[in-house]
C-alpha atoms as one frame of an Amber mdcrd trajectory, in Angstrom:
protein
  -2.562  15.384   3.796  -5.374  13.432   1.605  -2.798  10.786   0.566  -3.306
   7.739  -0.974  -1.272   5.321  -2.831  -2.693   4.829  -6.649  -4.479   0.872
  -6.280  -6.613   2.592  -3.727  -6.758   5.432  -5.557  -8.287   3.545  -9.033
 -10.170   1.307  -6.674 -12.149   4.335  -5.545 -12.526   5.317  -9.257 -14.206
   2.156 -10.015 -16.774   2.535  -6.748 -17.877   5.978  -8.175 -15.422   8.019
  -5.400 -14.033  10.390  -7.678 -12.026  13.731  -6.025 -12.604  16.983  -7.627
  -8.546  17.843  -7.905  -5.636  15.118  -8.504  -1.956  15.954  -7.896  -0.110
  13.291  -9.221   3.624  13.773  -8.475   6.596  11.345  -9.479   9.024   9.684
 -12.319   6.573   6.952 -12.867   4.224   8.400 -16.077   2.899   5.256 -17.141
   1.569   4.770 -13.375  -0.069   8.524 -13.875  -1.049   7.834 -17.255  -3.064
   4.242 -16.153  -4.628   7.307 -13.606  -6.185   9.253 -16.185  -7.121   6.411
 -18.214  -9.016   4.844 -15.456 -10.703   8.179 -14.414 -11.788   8.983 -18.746
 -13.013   5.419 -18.495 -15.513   6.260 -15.501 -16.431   9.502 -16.460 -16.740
  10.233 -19.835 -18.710   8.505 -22.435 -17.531   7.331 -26.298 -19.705  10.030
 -27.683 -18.631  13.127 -26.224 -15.262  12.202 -24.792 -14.089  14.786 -27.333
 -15.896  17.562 -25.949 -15.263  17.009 -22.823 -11.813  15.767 -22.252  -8.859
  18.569 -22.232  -5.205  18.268 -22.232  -2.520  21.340 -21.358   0.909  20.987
 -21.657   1.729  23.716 -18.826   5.656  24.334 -20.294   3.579  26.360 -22.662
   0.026  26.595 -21.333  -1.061  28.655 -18.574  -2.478  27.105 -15.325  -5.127
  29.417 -15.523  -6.522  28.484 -18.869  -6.410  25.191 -17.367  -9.021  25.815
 -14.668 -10.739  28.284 -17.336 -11.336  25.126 -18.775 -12.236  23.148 -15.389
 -15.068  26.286 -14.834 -16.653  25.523 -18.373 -20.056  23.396 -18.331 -19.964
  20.077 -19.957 -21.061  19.614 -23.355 -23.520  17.420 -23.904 -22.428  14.840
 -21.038 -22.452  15.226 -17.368 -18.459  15.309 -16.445 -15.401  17.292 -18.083
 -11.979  15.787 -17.310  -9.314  18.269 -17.372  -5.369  16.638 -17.455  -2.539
  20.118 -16.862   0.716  18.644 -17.246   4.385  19.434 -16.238   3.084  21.247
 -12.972   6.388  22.446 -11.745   5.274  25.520 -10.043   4.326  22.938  -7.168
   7.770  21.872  -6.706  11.506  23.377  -5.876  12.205  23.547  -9.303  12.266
  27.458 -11.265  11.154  24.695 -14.383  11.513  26.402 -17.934   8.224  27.442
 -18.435   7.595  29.945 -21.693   4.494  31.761 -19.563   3.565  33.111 -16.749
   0.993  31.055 -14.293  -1.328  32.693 -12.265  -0.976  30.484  -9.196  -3.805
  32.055  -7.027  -6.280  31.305  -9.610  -5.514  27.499  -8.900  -5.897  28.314
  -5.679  -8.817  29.896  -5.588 -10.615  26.769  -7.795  -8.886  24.534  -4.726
 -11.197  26.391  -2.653 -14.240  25.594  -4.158 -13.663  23.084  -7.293 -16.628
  22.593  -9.887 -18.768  19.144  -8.869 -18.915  18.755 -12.928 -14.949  18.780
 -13.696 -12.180  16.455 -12.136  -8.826  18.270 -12.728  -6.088  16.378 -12.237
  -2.296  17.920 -11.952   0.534  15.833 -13.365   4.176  16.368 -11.541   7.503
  14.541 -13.087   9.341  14.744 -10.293   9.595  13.194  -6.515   8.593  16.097
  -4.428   6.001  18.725  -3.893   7.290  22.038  -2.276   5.055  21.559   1.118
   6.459  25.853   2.016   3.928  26.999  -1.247   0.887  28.475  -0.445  -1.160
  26.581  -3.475   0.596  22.754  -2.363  -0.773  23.849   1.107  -4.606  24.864
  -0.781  -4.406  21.856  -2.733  -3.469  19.664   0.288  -6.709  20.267   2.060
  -9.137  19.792  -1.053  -7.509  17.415  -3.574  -6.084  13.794  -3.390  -2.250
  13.496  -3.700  -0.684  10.674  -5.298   2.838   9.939  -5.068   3.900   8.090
  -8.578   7.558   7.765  -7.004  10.179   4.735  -8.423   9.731   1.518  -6.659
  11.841  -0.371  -4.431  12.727  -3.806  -5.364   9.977  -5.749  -3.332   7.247
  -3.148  -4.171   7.651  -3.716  -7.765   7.803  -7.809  -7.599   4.323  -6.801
  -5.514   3.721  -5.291  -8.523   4.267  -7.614 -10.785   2.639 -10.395  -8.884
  -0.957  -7.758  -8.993  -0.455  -7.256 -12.719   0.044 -10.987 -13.296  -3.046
 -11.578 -10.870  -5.088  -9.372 -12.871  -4.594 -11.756 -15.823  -5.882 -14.607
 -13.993  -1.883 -16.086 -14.092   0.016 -16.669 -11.135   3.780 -15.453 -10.930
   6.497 -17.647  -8.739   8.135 -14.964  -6.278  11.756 -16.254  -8.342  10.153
 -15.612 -11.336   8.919 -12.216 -10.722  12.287 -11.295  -9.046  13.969 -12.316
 -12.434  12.111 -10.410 -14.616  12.507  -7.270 -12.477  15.863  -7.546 -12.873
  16.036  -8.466 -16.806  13.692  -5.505 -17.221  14.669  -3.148 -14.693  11.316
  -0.560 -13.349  10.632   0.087 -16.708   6.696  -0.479 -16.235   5.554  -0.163
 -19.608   7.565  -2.545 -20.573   7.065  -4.725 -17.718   3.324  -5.100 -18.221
   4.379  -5.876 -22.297   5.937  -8.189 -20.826   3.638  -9.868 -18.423   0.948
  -9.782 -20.973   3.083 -11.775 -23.131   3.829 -14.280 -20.629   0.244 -14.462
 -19.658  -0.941 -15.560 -22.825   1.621 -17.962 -23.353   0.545 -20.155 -19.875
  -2.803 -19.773 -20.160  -5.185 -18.286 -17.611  -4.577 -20.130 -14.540  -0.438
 -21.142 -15.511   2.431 -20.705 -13.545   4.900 -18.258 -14.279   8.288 -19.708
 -13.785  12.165 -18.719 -14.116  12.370 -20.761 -16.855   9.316 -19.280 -18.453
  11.416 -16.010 -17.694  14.471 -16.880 -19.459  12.913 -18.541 -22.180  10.097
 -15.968 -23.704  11.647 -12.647 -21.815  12.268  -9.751 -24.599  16.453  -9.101
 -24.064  17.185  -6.218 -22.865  20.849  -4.184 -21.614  20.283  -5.521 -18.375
  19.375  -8.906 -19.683  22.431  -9.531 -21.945  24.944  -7.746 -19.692  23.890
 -10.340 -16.831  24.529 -13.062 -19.070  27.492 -11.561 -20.114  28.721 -11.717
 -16.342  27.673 -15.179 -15.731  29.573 -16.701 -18.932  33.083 -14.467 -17.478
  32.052 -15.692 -14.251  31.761 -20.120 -15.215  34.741 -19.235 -17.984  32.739
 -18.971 -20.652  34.644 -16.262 -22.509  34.017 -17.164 -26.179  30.083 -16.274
 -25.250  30.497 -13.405 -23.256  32.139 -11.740 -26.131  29.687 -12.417 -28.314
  27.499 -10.686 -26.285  29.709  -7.313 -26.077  30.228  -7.588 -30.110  25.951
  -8.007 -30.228  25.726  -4.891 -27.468  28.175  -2.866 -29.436  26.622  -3.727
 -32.775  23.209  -2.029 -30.970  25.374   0.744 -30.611  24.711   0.129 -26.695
  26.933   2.843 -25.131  29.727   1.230 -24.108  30.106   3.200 -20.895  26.659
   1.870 -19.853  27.561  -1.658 -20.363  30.458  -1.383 -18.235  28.714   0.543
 -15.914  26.387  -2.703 -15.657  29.440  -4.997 -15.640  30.288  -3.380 -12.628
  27.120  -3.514 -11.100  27.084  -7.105 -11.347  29.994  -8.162  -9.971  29.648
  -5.617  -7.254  26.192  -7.866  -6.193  28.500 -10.880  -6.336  31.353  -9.454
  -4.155  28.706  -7.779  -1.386  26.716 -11.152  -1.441  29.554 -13.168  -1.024
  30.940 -11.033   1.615  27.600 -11.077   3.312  27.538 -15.377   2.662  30.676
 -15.044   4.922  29.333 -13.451   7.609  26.506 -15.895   7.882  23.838 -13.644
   6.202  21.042 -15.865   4.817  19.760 -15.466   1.335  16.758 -13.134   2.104
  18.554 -11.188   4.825  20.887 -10.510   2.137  18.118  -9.458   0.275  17.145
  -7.447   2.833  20.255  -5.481   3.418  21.255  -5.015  -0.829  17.623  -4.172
  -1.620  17.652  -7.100  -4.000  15.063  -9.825  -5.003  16.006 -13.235  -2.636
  16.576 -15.260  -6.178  18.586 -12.555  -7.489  20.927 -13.067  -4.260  20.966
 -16.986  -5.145  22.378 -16.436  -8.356  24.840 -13.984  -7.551  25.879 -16.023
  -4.518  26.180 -19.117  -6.920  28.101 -16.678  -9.277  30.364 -15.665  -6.617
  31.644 -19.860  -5.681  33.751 -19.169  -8.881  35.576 -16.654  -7.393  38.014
 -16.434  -4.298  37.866 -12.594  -2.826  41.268 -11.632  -3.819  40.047 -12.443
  -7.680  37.007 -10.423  -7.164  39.156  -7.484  -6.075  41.101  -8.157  -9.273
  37.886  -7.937 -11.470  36.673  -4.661  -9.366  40.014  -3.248  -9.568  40.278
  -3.689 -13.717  36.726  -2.576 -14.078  37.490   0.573 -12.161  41.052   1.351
 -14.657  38.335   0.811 -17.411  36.409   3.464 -16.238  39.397   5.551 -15.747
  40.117   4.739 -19.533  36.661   5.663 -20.941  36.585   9.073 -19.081  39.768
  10.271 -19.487  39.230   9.295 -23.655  42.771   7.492 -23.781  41.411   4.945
 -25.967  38.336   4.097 -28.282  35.744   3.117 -25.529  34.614  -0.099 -27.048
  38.592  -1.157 -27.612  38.268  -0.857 -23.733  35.903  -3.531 -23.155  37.599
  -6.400 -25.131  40.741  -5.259 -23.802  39.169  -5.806 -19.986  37.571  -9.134
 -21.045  40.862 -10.542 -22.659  42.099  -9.116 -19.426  39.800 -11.188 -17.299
  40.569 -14.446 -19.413  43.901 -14.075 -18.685  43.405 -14.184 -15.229
């Protein structure tokens, strides 16, 4: 399979080694979106970008209007870039299309592809269907690029490139942190690290406390903080955070689904402090950043096991509370932290 991840992939842009056909497959659009900016930047000019440039949304356009389009001469420039969206026809899924999409005419183009006209696929979800006859055409001619969610240390990596590419260097901690304030939510993540970029200066030092000091809040963000003030007693400020999370109209399921999250991190890590696990093999086995471990290890010092079991054990009637609609769900929540503070 002609496989490549999508730095080497945009690398190979930039050197002039452009494939005829992309198949971009995955959850991440902003990654496949950065794809097809790159390629319009390399092959088409300001002038006749228009002309040249197509876009087909194939829920409601047919895949063979799309390499109509992909057969057509450029106007007035020397490449046509041709973007078909929604491609589920290359996947498991029966997808909702509203036409019908002449598959062997895609594979036929796979065959022999035009040396004027890069058309690139775009897939939204994790897998191609490797049985189909066209994934198994398009395998031998066209580059496949899995846009897949990351794993925890494959987005700090990511991170730490983006930062790079600002000329600003990122502290492992620090890049750990702000994955888990932000979550894999890349657009935001580069906001971010633009942000924090300009405010160290090319050449600065990205810190934790840089983090937690410029870092837009998010869910994650405040629910964390939330945890940590229930965790060192703090009760006065963690509901002050649920009233600001329910005044956002944050659904309050979420937020205790988060809760829960938390303080299941703090019960594993401890568990795993016990056995003699060090901070990055804990890391390691919960799929976690290292610094994200030493907080929820320093987190879990305030808590013997039996009170952890407590906490799981009222989180989990909470739950049971929400779904069952015996109460109003936000009711729920300061109920469970009054419950907390009473021990």
């Amino acid at each position: 399979m002609n496989n490549v991840d999508i730095d080497m992939a945009k690398k190979n842009i930039k050197q002039g080694d452009i494939a005829p056909i992309y198949v971009l497959y995955g959850s991440q659009k902003f990654l496949m979106e950065e794809m097809v900016k790159a390629l319009s930047e390399q092959l088409l000019d300001s002038e006749t970008a228009d002309f040249n440039f197509e876009r087909f949304d194939l829920m409601e356009d047919t895949i063979q209007g799309a390499v109509e389009s992909a057969e057509t001469l450029p106007f007035m420039g020397e490449k046509r870039l041709i973007v078909a969206q929604d491609a589920n026809f290359l996947t498991g899924s029966k997808g909702h299309a509203k036409v019908e999409h002449k598959v062997d005419r895609l594979e036929q183009y796979a065959a022999s592809p035009s040396d004027y006209t890069v058309l690139v696929l775009l897939v939204y979800q994790d897998k191609l269907d490797q049985r189909k006859k066209v994934v198994k055409s398009l395998k031998k001619s066209a580059t496949l690029i899995p846009c897949t969610s990351m794993k925890t240390d494959q987005l700090v990596a990511w991170v730490k490139q983006r930062a790079q590419g600002l000329e600003v260097h990122i502290e492992d901690a620090a890049a750990g942190l702000l994955t888990e304030f932000v979550g894999s939510h890349l657009q935001i993540l580069t906001k971010e690290i633009e942000k924090l970029g300009t405010y160290v200066g090319r050449g600065g030092t990205i810190t934790p406390q840089v983090i937690e000091q410029l870092v837009s809040k998010t869910m994650e963000h405040d629910v964390f903080s939330l945890v940590d003030h229930v965790v060192h007693l703090r009760f006065q400020q963690a509901y002050q955070i649920l009233q600001e999370l329910l005044k956002r109209n944050e659904e309050p399921i979420k937020i205790l689904f988060l809760i829960a999250r938390q303080f299941r991190i703090v019960a594993r890590v401890k568990e795993l402090d016990r056995q003699g696990y060090t901070q990055n093999q804990m890391a390691q086995q919960l799929s976690l950043h290292p610094y994200v471990c030493k907080l929820a290890l320093q987190q879990g010092k305030q808590f013997s096991r039996g009170k952890l079991v407590h906490v799981l054990d009222a989180i989990a009637e909470a739950d049971y509370e929400m779904k069952t609609g015996k109460k109003d769900k936000a009711l729920i929540l300061q109920m469970f932290l009054l419950q907390l503070r009473r021990g």
